[in-house]
N, CA, C and O atoms as CSV, one atom per row, in Angstrom:
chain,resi,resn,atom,element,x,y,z
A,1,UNK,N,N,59.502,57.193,46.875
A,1,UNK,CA,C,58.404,58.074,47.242
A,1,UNK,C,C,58.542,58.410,48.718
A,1,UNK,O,O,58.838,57.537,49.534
A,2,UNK,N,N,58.271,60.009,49.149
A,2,UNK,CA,C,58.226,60.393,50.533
A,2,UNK,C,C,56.597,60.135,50.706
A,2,UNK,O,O,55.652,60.144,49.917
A,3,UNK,N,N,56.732,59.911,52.068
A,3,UNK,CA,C,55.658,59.461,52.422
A,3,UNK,C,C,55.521,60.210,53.905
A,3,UNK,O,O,56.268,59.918,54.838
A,4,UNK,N,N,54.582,61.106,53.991
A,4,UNK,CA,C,54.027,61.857,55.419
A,4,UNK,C,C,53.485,61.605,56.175
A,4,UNK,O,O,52.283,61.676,55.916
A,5,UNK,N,N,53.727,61.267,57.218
A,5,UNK,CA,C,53.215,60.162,59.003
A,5,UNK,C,C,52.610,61.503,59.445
A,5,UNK,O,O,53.165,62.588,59.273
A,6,UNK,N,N,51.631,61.353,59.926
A,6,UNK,CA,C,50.871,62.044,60.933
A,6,UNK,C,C,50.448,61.857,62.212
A,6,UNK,O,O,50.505,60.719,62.678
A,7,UNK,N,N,50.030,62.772,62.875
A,7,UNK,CA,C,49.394,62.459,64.341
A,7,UNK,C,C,49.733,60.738,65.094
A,7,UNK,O,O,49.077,59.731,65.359
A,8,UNK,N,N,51.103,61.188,65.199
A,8,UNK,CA,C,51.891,60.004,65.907
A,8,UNK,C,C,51.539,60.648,67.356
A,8,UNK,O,O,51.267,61.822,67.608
A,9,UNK,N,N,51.665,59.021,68.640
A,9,UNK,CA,C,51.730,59.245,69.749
A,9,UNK,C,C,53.177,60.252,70.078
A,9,UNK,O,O,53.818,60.408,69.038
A,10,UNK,N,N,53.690,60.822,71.065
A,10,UNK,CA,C,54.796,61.086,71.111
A,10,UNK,C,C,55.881,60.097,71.966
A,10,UNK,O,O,56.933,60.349,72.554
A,11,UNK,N,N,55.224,59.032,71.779
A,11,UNK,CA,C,56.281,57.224,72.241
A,11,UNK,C,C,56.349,56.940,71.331
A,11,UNK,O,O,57.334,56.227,71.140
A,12,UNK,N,N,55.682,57.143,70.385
A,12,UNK,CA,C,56.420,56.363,68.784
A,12,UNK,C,C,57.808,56.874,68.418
A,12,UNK,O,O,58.101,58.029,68.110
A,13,UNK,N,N,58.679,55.730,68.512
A,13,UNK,CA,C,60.263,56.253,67.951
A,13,UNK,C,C,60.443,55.566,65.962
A,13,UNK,O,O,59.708,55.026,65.135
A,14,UNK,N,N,61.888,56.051,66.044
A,14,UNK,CA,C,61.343,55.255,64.189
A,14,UNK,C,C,61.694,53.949,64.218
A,14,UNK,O,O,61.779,53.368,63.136
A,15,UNK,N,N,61.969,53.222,65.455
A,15,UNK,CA,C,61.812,51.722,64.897
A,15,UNK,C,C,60.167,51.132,65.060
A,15,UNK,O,O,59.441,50.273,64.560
A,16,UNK,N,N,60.130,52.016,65.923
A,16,UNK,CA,C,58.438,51.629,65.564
A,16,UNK,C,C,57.740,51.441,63.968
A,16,UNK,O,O,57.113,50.542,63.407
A,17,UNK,N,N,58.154,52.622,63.639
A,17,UNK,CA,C,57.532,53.246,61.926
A,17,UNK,C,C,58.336,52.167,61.037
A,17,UNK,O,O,57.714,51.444,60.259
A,18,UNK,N,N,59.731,52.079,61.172
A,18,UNK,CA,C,60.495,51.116,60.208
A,18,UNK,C,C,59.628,49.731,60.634
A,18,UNK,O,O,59.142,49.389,59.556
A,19,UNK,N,N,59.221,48.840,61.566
A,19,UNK,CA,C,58.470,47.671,61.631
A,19,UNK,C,C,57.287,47.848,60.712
A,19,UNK,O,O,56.762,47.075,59.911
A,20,UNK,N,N,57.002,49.186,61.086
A,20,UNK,CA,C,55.259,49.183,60.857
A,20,UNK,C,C,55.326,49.096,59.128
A,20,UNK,O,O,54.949,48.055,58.591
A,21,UNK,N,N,55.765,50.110,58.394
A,21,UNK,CA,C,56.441,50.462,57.029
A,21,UNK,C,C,56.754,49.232,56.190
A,21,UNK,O,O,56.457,48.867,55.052
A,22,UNK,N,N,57.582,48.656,57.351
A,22,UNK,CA,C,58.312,47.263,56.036
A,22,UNK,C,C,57.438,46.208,56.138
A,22,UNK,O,O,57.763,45.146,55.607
A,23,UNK,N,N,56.314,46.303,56.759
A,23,UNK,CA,C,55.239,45.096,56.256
A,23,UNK,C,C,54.748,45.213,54.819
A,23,UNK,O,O,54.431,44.219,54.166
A,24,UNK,N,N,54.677,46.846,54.196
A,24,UNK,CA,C,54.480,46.652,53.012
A,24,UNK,C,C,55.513,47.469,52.086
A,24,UNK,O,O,55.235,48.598,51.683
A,25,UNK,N,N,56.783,46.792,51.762
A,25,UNK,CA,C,57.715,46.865,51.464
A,25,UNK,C,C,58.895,47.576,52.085
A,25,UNK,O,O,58.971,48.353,53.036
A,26,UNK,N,N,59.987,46.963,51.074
A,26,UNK,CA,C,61.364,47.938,52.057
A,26,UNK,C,C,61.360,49.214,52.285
A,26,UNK,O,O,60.817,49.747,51.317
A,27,UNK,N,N,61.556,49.691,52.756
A,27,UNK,CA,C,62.219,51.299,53.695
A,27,UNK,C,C,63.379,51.889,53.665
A,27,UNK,O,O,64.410,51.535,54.236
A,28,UNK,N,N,63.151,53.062,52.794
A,28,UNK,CA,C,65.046,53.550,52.788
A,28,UNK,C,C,65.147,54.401,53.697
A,28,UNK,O,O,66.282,54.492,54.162
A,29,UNK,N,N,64.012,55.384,54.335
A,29,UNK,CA,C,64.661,55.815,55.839
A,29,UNK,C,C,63.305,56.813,56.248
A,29,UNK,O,O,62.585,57.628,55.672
A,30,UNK,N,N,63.398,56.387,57.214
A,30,UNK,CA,C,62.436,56.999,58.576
A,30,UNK,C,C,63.155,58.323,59.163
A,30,UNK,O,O,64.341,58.339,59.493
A,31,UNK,N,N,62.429,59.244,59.234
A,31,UNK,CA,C,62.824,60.490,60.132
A,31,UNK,C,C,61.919,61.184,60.210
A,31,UNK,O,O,61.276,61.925,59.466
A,32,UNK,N,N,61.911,60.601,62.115
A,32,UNK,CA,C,60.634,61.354,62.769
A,32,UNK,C,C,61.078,62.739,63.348
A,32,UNK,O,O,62.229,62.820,63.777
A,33,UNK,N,N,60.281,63.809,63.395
A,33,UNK,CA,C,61.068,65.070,63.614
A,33,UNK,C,C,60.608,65.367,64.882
A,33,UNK,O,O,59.470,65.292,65.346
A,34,UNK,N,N,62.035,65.844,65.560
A,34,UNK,CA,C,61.797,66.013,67.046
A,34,UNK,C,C,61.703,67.330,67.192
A,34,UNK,O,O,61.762,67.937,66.123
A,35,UNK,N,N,61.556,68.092,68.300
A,35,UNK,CA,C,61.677,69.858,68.702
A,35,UNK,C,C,62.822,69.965,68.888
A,35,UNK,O,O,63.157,69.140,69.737
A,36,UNK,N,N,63.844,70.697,68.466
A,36,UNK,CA,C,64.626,70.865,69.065
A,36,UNK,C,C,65.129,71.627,70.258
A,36,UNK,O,O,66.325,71.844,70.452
A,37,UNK,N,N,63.802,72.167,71.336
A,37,UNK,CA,C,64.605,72.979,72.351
A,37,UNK,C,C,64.307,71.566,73.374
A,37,UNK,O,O,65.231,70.895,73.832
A,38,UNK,N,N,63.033,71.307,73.593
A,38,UNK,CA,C,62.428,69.430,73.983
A,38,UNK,C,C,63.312,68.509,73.825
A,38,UNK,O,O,63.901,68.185,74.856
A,39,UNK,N,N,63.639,67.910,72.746
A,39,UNK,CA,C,64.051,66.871,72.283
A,39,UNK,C,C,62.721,65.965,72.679
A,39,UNK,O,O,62.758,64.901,73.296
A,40,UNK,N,N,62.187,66.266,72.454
A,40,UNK,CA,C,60.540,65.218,72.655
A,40,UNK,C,C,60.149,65.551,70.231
A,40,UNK,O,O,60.376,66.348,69.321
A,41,UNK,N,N,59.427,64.111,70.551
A,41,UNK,CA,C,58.973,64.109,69.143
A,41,UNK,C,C,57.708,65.216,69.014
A,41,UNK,O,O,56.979,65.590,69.933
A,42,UNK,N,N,57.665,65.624,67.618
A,42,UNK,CA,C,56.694,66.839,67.009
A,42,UNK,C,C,55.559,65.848,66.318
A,42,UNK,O,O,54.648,66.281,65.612
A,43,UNK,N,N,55.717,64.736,66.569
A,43,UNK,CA,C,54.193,64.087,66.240
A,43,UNK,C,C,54.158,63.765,64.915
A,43,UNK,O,O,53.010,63.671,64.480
A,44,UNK,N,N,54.962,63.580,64.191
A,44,UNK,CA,C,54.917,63.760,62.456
A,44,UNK,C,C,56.430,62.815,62.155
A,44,UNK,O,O,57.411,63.027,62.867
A,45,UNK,N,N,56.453,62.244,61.538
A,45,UNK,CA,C,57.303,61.575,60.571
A,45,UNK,C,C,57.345,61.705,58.878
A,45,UNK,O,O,56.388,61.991,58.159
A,46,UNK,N,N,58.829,61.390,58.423
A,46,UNK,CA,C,58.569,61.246,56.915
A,46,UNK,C,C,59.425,59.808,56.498
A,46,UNK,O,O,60.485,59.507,57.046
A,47,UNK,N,N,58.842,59.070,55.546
A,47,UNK,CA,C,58.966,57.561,55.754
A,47,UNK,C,C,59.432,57.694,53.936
A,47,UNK,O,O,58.498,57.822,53.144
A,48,UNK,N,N,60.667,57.661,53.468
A,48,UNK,CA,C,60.960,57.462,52.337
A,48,UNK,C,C,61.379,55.426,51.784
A,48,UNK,O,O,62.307,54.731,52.198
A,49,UNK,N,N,60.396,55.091,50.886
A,49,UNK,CA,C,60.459,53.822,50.050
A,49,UNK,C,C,60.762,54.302,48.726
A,49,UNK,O,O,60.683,55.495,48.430
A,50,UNK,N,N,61.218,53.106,47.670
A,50,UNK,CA,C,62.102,53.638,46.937
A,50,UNK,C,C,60.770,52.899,45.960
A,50,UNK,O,O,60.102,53.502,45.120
A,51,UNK,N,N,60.684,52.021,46.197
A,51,UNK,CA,C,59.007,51.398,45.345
A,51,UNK,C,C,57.684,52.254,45.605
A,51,UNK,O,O,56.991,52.304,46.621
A,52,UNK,N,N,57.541,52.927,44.352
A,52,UNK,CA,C,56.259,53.547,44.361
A,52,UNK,C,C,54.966,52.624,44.796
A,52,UNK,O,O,53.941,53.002,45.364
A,53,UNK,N,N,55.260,51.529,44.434
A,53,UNK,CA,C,53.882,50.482,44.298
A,53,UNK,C,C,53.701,49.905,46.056
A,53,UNK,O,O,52.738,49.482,46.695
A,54,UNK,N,N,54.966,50.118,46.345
A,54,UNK,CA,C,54.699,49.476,47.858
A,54,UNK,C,C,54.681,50.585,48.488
A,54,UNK,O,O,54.465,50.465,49.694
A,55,UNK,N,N,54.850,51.760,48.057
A,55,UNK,CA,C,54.457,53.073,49.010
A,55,UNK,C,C,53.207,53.146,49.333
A,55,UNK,O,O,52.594,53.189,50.400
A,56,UNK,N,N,52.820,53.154,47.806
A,56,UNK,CA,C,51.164,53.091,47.881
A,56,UNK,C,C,50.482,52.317,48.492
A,56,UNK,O,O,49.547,52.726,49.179
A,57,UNK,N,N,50.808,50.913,48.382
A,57,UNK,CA,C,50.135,50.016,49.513
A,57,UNK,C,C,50.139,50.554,50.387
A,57,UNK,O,O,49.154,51.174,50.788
A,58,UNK,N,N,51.552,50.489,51.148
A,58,UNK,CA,C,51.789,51.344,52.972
A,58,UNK,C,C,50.949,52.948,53.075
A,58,UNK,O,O,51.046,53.845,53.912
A,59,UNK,N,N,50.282,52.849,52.080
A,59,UNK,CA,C,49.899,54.846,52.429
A,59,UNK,C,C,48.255,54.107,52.484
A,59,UNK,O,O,47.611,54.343,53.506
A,60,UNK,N,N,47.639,53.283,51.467
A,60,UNK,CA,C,46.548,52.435,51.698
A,60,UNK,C,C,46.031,51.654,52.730
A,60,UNK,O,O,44.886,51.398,53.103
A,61,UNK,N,N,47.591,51.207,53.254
A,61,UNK,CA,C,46.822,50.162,54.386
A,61,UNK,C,C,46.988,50.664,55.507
A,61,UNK,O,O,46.201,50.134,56.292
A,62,UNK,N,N,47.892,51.759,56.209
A,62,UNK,CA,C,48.353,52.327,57.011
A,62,UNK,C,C,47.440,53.881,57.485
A,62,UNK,O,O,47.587,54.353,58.612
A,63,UNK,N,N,46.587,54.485,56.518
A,63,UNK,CA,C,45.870,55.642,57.115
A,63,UNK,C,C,44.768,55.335,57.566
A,63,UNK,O,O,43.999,54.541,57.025
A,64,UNK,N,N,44.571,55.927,58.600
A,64,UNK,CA,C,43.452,55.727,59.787
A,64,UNK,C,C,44.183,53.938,60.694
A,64,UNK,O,O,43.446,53.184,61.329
A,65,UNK,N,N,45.271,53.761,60.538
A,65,UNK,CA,C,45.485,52.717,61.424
A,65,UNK,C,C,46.025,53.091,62.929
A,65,UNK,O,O,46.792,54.050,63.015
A,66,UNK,N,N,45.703,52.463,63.977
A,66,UNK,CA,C,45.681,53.435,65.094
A,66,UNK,C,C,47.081,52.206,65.323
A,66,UNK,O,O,47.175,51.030,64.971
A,67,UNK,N,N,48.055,53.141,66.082
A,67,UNK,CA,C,49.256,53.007,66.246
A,67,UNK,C,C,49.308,53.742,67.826
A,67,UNK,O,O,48.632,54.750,68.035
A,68,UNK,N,N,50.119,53.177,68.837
A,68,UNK,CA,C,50.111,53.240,70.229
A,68,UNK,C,C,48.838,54.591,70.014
A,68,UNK,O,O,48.929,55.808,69.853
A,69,UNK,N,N,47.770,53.694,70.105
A,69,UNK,CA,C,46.239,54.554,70.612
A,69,UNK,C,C,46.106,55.711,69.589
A,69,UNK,O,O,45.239,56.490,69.987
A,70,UNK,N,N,46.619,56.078,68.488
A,70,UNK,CA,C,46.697,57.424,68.168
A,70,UNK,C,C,46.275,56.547,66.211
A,70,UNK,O,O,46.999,55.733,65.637
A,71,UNK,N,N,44.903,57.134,65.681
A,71,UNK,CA,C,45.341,56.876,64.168
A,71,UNK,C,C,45.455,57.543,63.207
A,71,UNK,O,O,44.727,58.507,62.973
A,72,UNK,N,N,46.358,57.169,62.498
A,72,UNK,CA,C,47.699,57.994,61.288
A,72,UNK,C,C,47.241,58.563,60.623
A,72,UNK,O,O,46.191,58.202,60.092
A,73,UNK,N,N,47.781,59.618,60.380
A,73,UNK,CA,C,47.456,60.247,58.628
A,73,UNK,C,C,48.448,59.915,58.096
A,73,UNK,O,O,49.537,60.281,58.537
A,74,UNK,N,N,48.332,59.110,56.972
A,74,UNK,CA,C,49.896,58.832,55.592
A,74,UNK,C,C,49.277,59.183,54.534
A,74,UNK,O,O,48.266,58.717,54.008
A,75,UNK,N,N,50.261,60.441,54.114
A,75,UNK,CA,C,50.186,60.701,52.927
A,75,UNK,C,C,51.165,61.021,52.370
A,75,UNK,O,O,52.191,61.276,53.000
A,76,UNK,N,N,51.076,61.104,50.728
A,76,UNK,CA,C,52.256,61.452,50.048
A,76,UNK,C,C,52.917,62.788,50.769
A,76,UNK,O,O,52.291,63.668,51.361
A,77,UNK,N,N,54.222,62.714,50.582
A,77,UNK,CA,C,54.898,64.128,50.596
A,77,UNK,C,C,54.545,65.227,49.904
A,77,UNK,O,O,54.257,64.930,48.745
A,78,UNK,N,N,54.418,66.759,50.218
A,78,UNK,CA,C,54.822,67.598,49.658
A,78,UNK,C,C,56.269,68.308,49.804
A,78,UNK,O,O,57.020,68.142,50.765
A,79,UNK,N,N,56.457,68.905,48.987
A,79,UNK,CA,C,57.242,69.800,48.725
A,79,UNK,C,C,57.412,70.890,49.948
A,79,UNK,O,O,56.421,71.603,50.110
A,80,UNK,N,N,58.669,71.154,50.947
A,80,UNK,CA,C,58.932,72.117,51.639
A,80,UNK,C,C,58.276,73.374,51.254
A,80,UNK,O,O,58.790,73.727,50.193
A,81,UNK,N,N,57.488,74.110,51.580
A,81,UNK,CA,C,57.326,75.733,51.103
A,81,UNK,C,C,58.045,76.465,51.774
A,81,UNK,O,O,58.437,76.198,52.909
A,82,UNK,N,N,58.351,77.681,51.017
A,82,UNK,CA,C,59.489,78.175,51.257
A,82,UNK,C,C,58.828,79.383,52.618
A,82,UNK,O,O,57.691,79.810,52.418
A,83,UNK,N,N,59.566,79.861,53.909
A,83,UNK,CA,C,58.990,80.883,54.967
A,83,UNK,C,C,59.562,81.896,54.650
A,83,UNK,O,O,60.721,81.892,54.233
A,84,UNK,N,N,58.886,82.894,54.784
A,84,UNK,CA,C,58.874,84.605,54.169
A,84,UNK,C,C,60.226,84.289,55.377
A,84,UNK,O,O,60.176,83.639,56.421
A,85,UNK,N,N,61.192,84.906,54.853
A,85,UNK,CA,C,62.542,85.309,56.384
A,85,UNK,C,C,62.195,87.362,57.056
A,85,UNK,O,O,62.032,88.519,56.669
A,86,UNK,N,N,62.247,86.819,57.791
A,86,UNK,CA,C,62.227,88.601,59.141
A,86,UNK,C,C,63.315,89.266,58.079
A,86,UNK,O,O,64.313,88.863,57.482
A,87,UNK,N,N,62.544,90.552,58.178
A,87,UNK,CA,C,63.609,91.754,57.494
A,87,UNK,C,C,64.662,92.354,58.112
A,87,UNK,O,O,64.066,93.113,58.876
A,88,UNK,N,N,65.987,92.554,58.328
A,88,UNK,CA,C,66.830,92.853,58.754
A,88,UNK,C,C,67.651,92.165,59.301
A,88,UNK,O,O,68.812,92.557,59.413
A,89,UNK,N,N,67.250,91.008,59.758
A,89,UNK,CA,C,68.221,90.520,60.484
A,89,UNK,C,C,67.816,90.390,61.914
A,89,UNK,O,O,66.891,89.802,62.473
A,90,UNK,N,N,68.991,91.267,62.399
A,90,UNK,CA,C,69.207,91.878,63.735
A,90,UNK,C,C,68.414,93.291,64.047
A,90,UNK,O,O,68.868,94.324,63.556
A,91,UNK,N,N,67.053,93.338,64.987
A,91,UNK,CA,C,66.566,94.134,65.116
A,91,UNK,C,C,66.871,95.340,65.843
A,91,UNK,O,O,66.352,96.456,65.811
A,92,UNK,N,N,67.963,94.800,66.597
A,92,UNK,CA,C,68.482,95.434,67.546
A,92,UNK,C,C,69.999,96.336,67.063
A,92,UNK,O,O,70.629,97.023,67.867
A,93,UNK,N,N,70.340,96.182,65.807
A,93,UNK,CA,C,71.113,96.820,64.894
A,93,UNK,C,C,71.180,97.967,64.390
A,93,UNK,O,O,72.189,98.645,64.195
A,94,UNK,N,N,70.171,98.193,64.181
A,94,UNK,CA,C,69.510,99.696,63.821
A,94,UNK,C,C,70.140,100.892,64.236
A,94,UNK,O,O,71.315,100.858,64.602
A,95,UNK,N,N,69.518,101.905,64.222
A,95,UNK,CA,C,70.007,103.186,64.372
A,95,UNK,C,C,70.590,103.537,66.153
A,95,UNK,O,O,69.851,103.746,67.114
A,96,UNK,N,N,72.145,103.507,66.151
A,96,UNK,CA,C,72.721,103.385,67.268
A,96,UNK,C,C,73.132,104.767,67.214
A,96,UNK,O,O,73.272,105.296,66.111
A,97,UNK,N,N,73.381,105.536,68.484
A,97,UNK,CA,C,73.825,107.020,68.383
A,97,UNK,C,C,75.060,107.053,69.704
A,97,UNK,O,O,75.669,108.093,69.954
Protein backbone atom coordinates (compact mmCIF):
# COMPACT_ATOMS: atom_id res chain seq x y z
CA UNK A 1 0.00 0.00 0.00
CA UNK A 2 1.13 3.74 -0.98
CA UNK A 3 0.74 5.75 1.64
CA UNK A 4 0.61 9.91 1.35
CA UNK A 5 2.77 12.08 3.99
CA UNK A 6 1.65 15.46 4.26
CA UNK A 7 2.54 18.86 5.55
CA UNK A 8 6.09 17.76 6.47
CA UNK A 9 8.58 20.34 8.06
CA UNK A 10 11.02 21.06 5.20
CA UNK A 11 14.04 19.33 7.71
CA UNK A 12 12.31 16.22 7.51
CA UNK A 13 14.60 13.96 5.25
CA UNK A 14 13.40 10.16 4.56
CA UNK A 15 15.33 8.70 7.27
CA UNK A 16 13.34 10.54 9.39
CA UNK A 17 9.93 8.99 7.76
CA UNK A 18 11.71 5.39 7.39
CA UNK A 19 12.25 5.54 11.60
CA UNK A 20 8.97 7.04 12.01
CA UNK A 21 7.06 4.32 9.44
CA UNK A 22 8.85 1.16 10.70
CA UNK A 23 7.48 1.48 14.20
CA UNK A 24 4.44 0.14 12.63
CA UNK A 25 5.75 -2.25 10.29
CA UNK A 26 8.39 -2.75 7.53
CA UNK A 27 8.91 -0.15 4.76
CA UNK A 28 9.66 -0.84 1.18
CA UNK A 29 10.50 2.78 0.31
CA UNK A 30 10.19 6.36 1.25
CA UNK A 31 10.28 9.16 -1.38
CA UNK A 32 10.03 12.50 -0.23
CA UNK A 33 9.65 14.85 -3.23
CA UNK A 34 11.96 17.63 -3.58
CA UNK A 35 11.63 20.89 -6.19
CA UNK A 36 13.65 20.47 -8.55
CA UNK A 37 14.95 24.04 -9.45
CA UNK A 38 15.54 24.36 -5.03
CA UNK A 39 16.51 21.10 -4.30
CA UNK A 40 14.75 21.98 -0.94
CA UNK A 41 11.83 19.40 0.00
CA UNK A 42 7.99 20.12 -1.39
CA UNK A 43 6.62 19.16 2.01
CA UNK A 44 4.93 15.83 0.99
CA UNK A 45 6.22 12.31 0.95
CA UNK A 46 5.00 8.86 -0.35
CA UNK A 47 5.78 5.94 2.08
CA UNK A 48 5.16 2.49 0.25
CA UNK A 49 4.59 -0.89 2.89
CA UNK A 50 3.93 -4.01 1.39
CA UNK A 51 1.46 -5.09 4.53
CA UNK A 52 -1.83 -3.61 4.13
CA UNK A 53 -2.58 -4.25 7.88
CA UNK A 54 0.52 -2.41 9.05
CA UNK A 55 -0.13 0.40 6.60
CA UNK A 56 -3.20 0.91 8.16
CA UNK A 57 -1.93 0.99 11.56
CA UNK A 58 0.94 3.61 10.39
CA UNK A 59 -1.90 5.76 8.54
CA UNK A 60 -3.97 5.35 12.16
CA UNK A 61 -1.39 6.11 14.44
CA UNK A 62 0.61 8.57 12.48
CA UNK A 63 -2.20 11.36 11.25
CA UNK A 64 -2.33 14.41 13.16
CA UNK A 65 1.12 13.28 14.80
CA UNK A 66 3.27 16.34 14.98
CA UNK A 67 6.69 15.53 13.59
CA UNK A 68 9.67 18.31 13.86
CA UNK A 69 6.68 20.85 15.07
CA UNK A 70 4.58 20.28 11.96
CA UNK A 71 1.33 17.54 12.22
CA UNK A 72 0.91 14.96 9.34
CA UNK A 73 -1.63 14.20 7.06
CA UNK A 74 -1.27 10.19 6.11
CA UNK A 75 -3.30 9.01 3.84
CA UNK A 76 -3.82 6.37 1.41
CA UNK A 77 -2.45 7.06 -2.07
CA UNK A 78 -4.22 8.16 -5.01
CA UNK A 79 -3.76 7.58 -8.33
CA UNK A 80 -1.52 10.28 -10.44
CA UNK A 81 -4.19 12.38 -12.54
CA UNK A 82 -3.33 12.85 -15.65
CA UNK A 83 -2.31 17.24 -16.66
CA UNK A 84 -4.10 18.59 -19.74
CA UNK A 85 -0.33 19.12 -21.84
CA UNK A 86 0.05 23.01 -23.63
CA UNK A 87 -0.99 22.81 -27.30
CA UNK A 88 1.74 23.00 -29.68
CA UNK A 89 4.56 22.55 -28.20
CA UNK A 90 6.82 25.30 -29.07
CA UNK A 91 5.02 28.57 -29.06
CA UNK A 92 7.46 30.29 -30.60
CA UNK A 93 7.28 27.91 -33.80
CA UNK A 94 4.53 29.23 -35.44
CA UNK A 95 4.09 31.22 -38.36
CA UNK A 96 7.75 32.40 -39.36
CA UNK A 97 8.04 34.65 -42.61
Amino acid sequence: MKLYVGNLSFETTENDLQDLFEQHGAVNEVHLMMDKMTGKSRGFAFITMNDNAQANAAMTALNGKELNGRALNVNEARPREERPRPFGGNRFAGNRR
